[in-house]
C-alpha positions in Angstrom: 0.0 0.0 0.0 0.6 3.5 -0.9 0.6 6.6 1.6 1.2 10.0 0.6 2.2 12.3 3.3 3.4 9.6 5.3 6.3 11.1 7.2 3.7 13.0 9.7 0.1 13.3 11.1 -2.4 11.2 9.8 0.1 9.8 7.6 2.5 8.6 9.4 0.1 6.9 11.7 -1.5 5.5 8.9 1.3 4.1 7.4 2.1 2.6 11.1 -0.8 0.8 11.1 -1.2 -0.2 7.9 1.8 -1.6 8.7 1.0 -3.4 11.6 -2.1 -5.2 9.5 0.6 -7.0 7.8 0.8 -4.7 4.2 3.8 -3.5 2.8 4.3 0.3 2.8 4.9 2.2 0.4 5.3 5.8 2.4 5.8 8.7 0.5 7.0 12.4 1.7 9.5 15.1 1.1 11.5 15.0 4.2 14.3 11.9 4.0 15.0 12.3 8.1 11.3 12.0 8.9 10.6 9.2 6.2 14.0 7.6 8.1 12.2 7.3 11.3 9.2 5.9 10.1 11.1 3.1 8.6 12.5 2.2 12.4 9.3 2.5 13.9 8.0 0.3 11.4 10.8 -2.6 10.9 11.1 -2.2 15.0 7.5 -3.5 14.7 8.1 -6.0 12.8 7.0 -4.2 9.3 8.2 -3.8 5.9 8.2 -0.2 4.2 9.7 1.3 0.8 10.6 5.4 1.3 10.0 7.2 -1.4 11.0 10.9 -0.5 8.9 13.1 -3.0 7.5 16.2 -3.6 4.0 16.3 -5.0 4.6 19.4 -7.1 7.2 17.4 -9.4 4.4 15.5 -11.2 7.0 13.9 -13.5 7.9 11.8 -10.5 4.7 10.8 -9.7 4.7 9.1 -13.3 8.0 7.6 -12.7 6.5 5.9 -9.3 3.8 4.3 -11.1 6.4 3.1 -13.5 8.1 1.9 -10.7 6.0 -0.1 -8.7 5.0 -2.2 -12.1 8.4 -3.0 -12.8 8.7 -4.3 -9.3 5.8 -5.5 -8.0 3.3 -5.5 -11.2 0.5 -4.1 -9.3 -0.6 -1.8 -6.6 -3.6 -3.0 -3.7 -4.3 0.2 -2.3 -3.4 4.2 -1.6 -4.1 7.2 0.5 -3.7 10.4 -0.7 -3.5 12.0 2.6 -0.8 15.2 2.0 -1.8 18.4 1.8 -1.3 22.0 2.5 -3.4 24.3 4.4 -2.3 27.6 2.7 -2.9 30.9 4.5 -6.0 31.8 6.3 -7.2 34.9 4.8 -9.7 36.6 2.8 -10.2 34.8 -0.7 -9.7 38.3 -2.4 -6.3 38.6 -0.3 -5.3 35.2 -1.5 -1.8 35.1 -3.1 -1.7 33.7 -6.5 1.6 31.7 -5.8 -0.2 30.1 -2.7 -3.7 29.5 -4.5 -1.9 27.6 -6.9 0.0 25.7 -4.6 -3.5 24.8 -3.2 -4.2 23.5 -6.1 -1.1 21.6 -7.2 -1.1 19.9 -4.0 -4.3 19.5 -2.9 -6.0 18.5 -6.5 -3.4 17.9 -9.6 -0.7 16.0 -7.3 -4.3 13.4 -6.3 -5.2 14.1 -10.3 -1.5 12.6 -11.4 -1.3 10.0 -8.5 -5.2 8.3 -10.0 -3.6 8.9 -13.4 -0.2 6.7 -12.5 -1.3 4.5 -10.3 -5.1 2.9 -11.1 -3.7 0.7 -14.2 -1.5 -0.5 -10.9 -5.0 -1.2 -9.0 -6.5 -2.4 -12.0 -3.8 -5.7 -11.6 -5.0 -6.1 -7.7 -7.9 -8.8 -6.4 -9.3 -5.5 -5.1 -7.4 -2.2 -5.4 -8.5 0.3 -2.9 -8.1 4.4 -3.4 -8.7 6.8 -0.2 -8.2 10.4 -0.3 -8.4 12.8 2.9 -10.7 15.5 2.8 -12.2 18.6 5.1 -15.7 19.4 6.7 -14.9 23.1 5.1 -15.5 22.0 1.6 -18.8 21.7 2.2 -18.9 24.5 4.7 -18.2 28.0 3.6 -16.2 29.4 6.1 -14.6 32.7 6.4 -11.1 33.0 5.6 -10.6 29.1 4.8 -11.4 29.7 0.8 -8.1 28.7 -0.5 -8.2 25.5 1.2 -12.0 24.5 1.2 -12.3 25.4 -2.7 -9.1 23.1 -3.3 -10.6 20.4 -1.2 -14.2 20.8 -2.6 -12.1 20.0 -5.8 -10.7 16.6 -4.8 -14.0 15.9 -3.6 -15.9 16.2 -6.7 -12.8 14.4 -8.5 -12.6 11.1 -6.2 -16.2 10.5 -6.8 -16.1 11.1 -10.5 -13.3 8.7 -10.1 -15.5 6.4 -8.0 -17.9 6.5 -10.5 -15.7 5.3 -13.3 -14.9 2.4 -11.2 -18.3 0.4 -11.1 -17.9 -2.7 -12.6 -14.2 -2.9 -11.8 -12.3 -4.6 -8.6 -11.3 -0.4 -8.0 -12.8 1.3 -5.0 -12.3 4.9 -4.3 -13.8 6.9 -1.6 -12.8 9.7 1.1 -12.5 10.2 4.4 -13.1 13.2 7.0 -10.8 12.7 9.5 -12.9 15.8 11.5 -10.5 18.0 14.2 -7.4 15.7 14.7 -4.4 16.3 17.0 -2.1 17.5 14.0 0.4 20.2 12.8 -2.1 21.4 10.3 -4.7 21.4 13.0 -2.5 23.5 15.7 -1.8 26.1 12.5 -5.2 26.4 11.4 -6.7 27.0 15.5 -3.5 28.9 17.4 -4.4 28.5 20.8 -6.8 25.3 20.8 -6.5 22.7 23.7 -4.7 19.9 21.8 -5.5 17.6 24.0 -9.3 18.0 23.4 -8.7 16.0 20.2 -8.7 12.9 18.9 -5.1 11.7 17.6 -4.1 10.4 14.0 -3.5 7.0 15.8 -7.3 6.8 16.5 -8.3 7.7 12.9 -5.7 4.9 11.7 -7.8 1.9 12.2 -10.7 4.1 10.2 -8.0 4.1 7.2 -7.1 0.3 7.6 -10.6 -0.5 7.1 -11.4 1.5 4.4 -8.4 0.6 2.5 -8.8 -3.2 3.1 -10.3 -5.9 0.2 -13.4 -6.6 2.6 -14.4 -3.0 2.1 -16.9 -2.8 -0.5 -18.0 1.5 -0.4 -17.3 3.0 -3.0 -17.5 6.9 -4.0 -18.5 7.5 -0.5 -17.6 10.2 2.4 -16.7 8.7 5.6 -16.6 10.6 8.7 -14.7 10.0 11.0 -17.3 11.4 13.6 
């Protein structure tokens, strides 16, 4: 299995315990040193892990990966597409263009070119399984998050076109809503907020282990977390 984002957050407990249910990880994410410690937390476990360190702007790379796992393994059972940015938040007006296409590239072409590379890779799997992380706010319109919720309200509509083009195949794709989770991105977003109010990424993990597993027939479906 895939996981995008995988050095941190959600991630990186994702990865963990996909891990932990026996799967081979694939974990993706720019930083080497973080990806580094994943890989002993995982092989002190008992796990197996690839790193990949990637950024998701360099969509050339993203091709190469798909390339990649077919010449090695020949197929691909599942993905998350949990990384992300959160931009700035601020008026959409006040929005730089730099950052609102960051959003974008990110947020919705990075998930655009992963589906592109990686679903002939599902296609060869008993049951390939595509999850992608998304927000409350792209359904919510929210002051000052427009940059964000209009990139995620993107993905949104794209995984579900996605899932859509998938009936009648082995290829399930749906999304998750992890909610308010104990992250970086969450403590950036609310300065000041009790962290300890909120859930951790290691409770949402088991959420993503299900969802991502053959026995898990949804598909083009939102899942909350709560």
């Amino acid at each position: 299995m895939l996981v995008t984002g995988a050095s941190r957050g959600i991630g990186r407990a994702a990865a963990k315990a996909i891990a932990a249910a026996g799967a081979h990880v694939i974990a993706v994410a720019r930083t080497t040193g973080a990806l580094e410690e994943l890989d002993d937390e995982i092989q002190s476990a008992g796990g197996v892990t690839t790193l990949v360190p990637l950024n998701l702007k360099d969509f050339a790379a993203i091709d190469r990966l798909g390339a990649s796992i077919f010449e090695r393994w020949g197929k691909l059972d599942a993905f998350l597409g949990n990384a992300g940015v959160l931009g700035v938040l601020t008026p959409i007006s006040h929005l730089d263009p730099k950052m609102f296409q960051e959003l974008l590239d990110v947020n919705v072409t990075a998930n655009w070119r992963l589906i592109r590379s990686l679903h002939p890779l599902l296609l060869e799997s008993d049951a390939g399984r595509a999850l992608f992380v998304t927000s409350g706010v792209a359904r919510k319109a929210r002051p000052f998050w427009g940059g964000y919720a209009m990139s995620k309200a993107a993905l949104e509509s794209m995984v579900l076109t996605y899932a859509a083009e998938c009936e009648g195949t082995k290829v399930k794709a749906n999304l998750i809503n992890p909610g308010a989770t104990r992250t970086a991105m969450r403590a950036k977003a609310m300065p000041g907020e009790d962290a300890s109010s909120l859930p951790s990424p290691d409770e949402v993990a088991p959420l993503i282990v299900q969802l991502l597993s053959p026995d898990c027939e949804k598909n083009g479906e939102l899942v909350a977390f709560r």
